[in-house]
N, C-alpha and C positions, 0 to 999 in steps of 0.2 A: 504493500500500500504506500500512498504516497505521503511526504514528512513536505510540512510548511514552513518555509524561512520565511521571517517578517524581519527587516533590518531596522533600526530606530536607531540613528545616528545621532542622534544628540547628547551632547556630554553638561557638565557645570563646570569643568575644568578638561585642559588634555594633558596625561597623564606621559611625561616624559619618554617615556618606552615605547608608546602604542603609535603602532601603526594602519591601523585599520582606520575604515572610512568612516569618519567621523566630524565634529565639529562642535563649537557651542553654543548652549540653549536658543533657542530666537524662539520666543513664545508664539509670535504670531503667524513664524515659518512653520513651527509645531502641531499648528490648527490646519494650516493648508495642507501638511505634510499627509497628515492622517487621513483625511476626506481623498488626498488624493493616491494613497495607500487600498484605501475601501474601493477608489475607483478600479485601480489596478486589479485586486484580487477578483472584483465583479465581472471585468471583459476579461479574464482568464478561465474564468468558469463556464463562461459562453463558448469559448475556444477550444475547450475540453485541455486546456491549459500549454496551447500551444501559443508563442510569442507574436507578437507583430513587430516587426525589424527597424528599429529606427532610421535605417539606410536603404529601408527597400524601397522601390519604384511603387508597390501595389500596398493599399493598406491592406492586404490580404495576410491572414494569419499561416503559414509556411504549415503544408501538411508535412507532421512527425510521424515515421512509421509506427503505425500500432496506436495511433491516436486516436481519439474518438472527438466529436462534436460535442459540445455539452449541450444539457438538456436539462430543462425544469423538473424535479423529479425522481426516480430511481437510473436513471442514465448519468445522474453526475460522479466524476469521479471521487472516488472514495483517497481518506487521509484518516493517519490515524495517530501523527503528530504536529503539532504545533512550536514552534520557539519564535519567541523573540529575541532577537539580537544585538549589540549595539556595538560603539555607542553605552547607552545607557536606559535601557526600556525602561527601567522603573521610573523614571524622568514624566512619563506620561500619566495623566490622572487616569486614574478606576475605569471611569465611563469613556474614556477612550481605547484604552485594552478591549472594556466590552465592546465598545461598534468594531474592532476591526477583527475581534473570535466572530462576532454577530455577521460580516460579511465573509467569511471564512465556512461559515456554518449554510449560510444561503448557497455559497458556490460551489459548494464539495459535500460531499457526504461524509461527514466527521463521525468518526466511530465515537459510541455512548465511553469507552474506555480511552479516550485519547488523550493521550498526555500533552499536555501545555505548558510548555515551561515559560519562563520570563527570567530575563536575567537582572541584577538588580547590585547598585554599589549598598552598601550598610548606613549610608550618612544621607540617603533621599525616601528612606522609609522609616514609619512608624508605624503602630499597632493596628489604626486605622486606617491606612493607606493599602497596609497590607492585606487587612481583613476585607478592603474593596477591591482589591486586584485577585483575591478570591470569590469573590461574588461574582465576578463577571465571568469565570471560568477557569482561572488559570490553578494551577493543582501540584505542580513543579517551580519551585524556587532555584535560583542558581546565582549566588553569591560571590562577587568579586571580590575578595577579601585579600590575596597573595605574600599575606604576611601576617603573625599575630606579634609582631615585634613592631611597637612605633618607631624607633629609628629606622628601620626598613622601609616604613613606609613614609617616612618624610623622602629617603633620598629618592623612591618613586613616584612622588609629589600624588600620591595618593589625599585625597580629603579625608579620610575616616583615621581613628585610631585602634588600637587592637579593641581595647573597651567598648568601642562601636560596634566593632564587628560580630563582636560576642553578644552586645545587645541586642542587634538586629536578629543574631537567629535567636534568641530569648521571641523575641517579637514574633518571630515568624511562627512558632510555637504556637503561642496564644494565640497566633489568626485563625489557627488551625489546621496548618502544613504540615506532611507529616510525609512531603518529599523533598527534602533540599539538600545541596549539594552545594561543596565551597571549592575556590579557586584558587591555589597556591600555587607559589613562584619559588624556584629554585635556582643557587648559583646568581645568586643579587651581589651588587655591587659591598663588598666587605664583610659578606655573608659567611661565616665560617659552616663547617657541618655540625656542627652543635647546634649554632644556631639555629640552621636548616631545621634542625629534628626537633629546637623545641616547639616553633611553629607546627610541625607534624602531630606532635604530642598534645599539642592545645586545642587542635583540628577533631582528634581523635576522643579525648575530653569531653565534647560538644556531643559528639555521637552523630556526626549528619548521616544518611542516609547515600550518601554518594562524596567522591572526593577527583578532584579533576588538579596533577600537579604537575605544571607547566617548567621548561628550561627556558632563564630569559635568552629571548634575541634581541642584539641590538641592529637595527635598521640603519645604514648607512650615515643619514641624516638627523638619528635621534637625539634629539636636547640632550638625554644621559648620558651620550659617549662624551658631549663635551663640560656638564657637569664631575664626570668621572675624571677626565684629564686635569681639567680647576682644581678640583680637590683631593686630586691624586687617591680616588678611591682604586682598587685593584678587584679582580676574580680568581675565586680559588684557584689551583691547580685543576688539569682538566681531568688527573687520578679522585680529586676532594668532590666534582660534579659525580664523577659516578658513581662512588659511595654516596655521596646526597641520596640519586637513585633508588639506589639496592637496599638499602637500612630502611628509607623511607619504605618503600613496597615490604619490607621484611615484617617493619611494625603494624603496617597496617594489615598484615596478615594477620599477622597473630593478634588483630583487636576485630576480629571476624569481617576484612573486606577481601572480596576476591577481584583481582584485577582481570580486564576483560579487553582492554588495547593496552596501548604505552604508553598512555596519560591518564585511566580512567579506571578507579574503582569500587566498589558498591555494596553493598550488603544484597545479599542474597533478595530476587524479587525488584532491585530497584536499580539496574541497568539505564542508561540514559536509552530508550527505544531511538530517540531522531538521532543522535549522535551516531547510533551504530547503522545507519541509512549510508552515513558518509565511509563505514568502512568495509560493508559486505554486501558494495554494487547496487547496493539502495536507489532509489528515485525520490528527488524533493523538487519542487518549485520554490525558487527565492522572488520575493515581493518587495521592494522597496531599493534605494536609490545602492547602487554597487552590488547588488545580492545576485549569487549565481546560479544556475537552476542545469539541473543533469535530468533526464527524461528520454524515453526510446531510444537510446545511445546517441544521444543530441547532447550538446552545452551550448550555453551559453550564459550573457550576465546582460543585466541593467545599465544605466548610463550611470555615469558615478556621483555625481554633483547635486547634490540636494536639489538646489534652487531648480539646476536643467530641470529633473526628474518631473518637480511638482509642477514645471511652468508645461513639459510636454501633457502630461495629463490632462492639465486645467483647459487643455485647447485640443483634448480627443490626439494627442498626435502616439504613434508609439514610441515607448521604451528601451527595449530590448535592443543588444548590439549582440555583436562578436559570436554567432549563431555559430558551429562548430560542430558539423556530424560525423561522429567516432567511427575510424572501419573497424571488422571485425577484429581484428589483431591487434590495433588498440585500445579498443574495449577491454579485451583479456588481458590484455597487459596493467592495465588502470586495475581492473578488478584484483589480481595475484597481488600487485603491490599492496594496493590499501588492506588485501586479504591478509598479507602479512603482518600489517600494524594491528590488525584487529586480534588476529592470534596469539602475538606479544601478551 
């Protein structure tokens, strides 16, 4: 079945490190964003969620082998996960999460079991925030937290501190979640393995229901490489990264998580279902401005640029760029490799 990417590029800050498509807050870019987020997901259901090419001649929707037409009714195609992405989705109010599951829900046939996740920083929620991004559907939490050490997280100019982040899932608790999963960073700038682990151990403490631990990259161009030069911060040894590793996965074993790719692991029952779309040949549609979408052995992605995305919508134009149909033998090649990351 098919897994939904909704991208939500809006940040309150940009975090030294990151490089994904993002930006910050514009409240009012926010509101256009969304309607024209609903519109997106709306002419993709009619499409049976085949793209209209922002560089074609024809606004005609490019038939996908194996495709179908969408249709009002038991003909739409079926999804049976949801994520929001960012960015920072939890940036957006309650009733906006709800109208764009609400248009998600009209276009596709969402299984009654479908997991929603929304990802969410710890310093843009509270008890009722939360408890409304659970009314409107959402049933999966996914916490960027990358660190339970506040000095860690100043020099990744993170907004939250560890007390935050420990509150927040205290909060998420009382909404009523009772699927959340955290984010940590390994091999940070002046990070010893100790340190590493005691973040590990405070993760583990919390008891989340999933654990996602990331190796920083730095991006050619990132702010941090040149804050790290300024202040002469250093990286372990790349022998001390891979201990990080193996100790971290060693504890988490032994605190009942079983690891199921090479970033990601979970207690028994609470597997990220969308995540594993990306690693065993899965098919998802990505919705929003830079989101990429894999379907009938097709790729392709969106325009990247907010502003474009929402102003081609607003004027019916399409989206979609870089349309890419896999032959057979790169198909298989894509599937073995990602089949290997997910067997890790």
């Amino acid at each position: 079945m098919l897994g939904l990417y909704l991208h939500i590029p809006f940040c309150s800050a940009i975090c030294n490190y990151c490089n994904f498509n993002r930006g910050l807050l514009d409240a009012d870019l926010k509101r256009r964003y969304v309607q024209a987020l609903v519109t997106e997901i709306e002419r993709a259901g009619k499409a049976g969620g085949a793209p209209r090419l922002a560089d074609a001649r024809s606004g005609q929707a490019p038939r996908l082998a194996g495709a179908r037409s969408g249709q009002a009714g038991g003909d739409r195609e079926t999804a049976d996960t949801i994520f929001f992405g960012g960015g920072t989705p939890s940036l957006l109010e309650p009733y906006e999460v709800a109208q764009v599951i609400d248009a998600c829900r009209e276009a596709f046939s969402i299984t009654s079991d479908c997991e929603i996740t929304l990802e969410a920083n710890p310093e843009t929620v509270t008890v009722e925030r939360l408890a409304g991004f659970r009314a409107a559907g959402v049933n999966r939490l996914s916490f960027g937290v990358q660190s339970f050490r506040d000095e860690e997280l100043k020099r990744l100019s993170r907004l939250h501190s560890a007390s935050r982040a420990s509150g927040a899932f205290r909060e998420a608790r009382l909404a009523g979640f009772d699927n959340v999963s955290l984010d940590l960073m390994m091999w940070l700038p002046e990070q010893s393995v100790e340190d590493w682990l005691s973040s590990v151990d405070a993760a583990i403490a919390l008891a989340p229901e999933h654990l996602s631990l990331y190796l920083l990259e730095l991006y050619p161009n990132a702010p941090l490489k040149e804050e790290m030069a300024r202040s002469r911060w250093s990286l372990a040894p790349d022998d001390d990264a891979a201990a990080m590793y193996l100790e971290a996965m060693d504890r988490l074993d032994r605190a009942g998580y079983g690891q199921y790719e090479i970033s990601n692991v979970a207690k028994a029952g609470f597997r990220s279902r969308h995540n594993l779309k990306y690693w065993t040949d899965g098919e998802w549609l990505g919705f929003g401005c830079g989101a990429h979408s894999t379907r009938h052995r097709t790729r392709w992605k969106n325009v990247s640029a907010t502003d474009e995305y929402v102003a081609r919508l607003e004027h019916g134009d399409p989206v979609a760029v870089d349309l890419h149909p896999m032959s057979a033998d790169e198909h298989l090649g894509d599937a073995l490799f990602t089949g290997l990351g997910e067997a890790c």
